[in-house]
C-alpha positions, 0 to 999 in steps of 0.5 A: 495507492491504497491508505488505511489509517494505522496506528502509529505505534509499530509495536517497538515504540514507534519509528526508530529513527528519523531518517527518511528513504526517498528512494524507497519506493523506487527500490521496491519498483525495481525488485518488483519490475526486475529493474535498475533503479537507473531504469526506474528513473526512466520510467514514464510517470505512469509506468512508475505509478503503475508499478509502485501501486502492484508493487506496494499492493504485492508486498503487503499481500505477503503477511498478514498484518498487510492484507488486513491493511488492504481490506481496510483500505479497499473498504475506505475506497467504497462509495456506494453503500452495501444495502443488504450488509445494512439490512442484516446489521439494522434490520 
């Protein structure tokens, strides 16, 4: 699943409870896969991963706060170095 760090603040002071949503994910599964959230459940382990990583990948595609996050993410993911964006920046 890509990860960027954030800011914690969401510009409305923060979360606005404390309650957490463990189906969350499975929900956002479900509309992506056009499933139940029965049929999620089922899901192989993998399938699920699959899903949840094109699914989450999808819906933060959408705004563009969330593609700056996976631009973010897709860089953190980088482990070899980009030599010429180096040598233009140091000379």
């Amino acid at each position: 699943m890509p990860r960027a760090p954030v800011e914690q603040d969401d510009g409305d002071g923060g979360r606005r409870h404390g309650y957490e949503v463990p189906t969350g994910d499975d929900h956002m599964v479900a509309e992506w896969a056009n499933m139940t959230i029965l049929q999620v459940g089922e899901l192989p382990l993998f399938d699920y991963l699959r899903f949840r990583r094109d699914a989450f990948i999808y819906q933060m595609d959408s705004t563009e706060k969330g593609r700056a996050y996976l631009n973010d993410a897709w860089t953190f993911e980088q482990v070899e170095p980009d030599r010429q964006a180096a040598r233009e920046l140091f000379g």
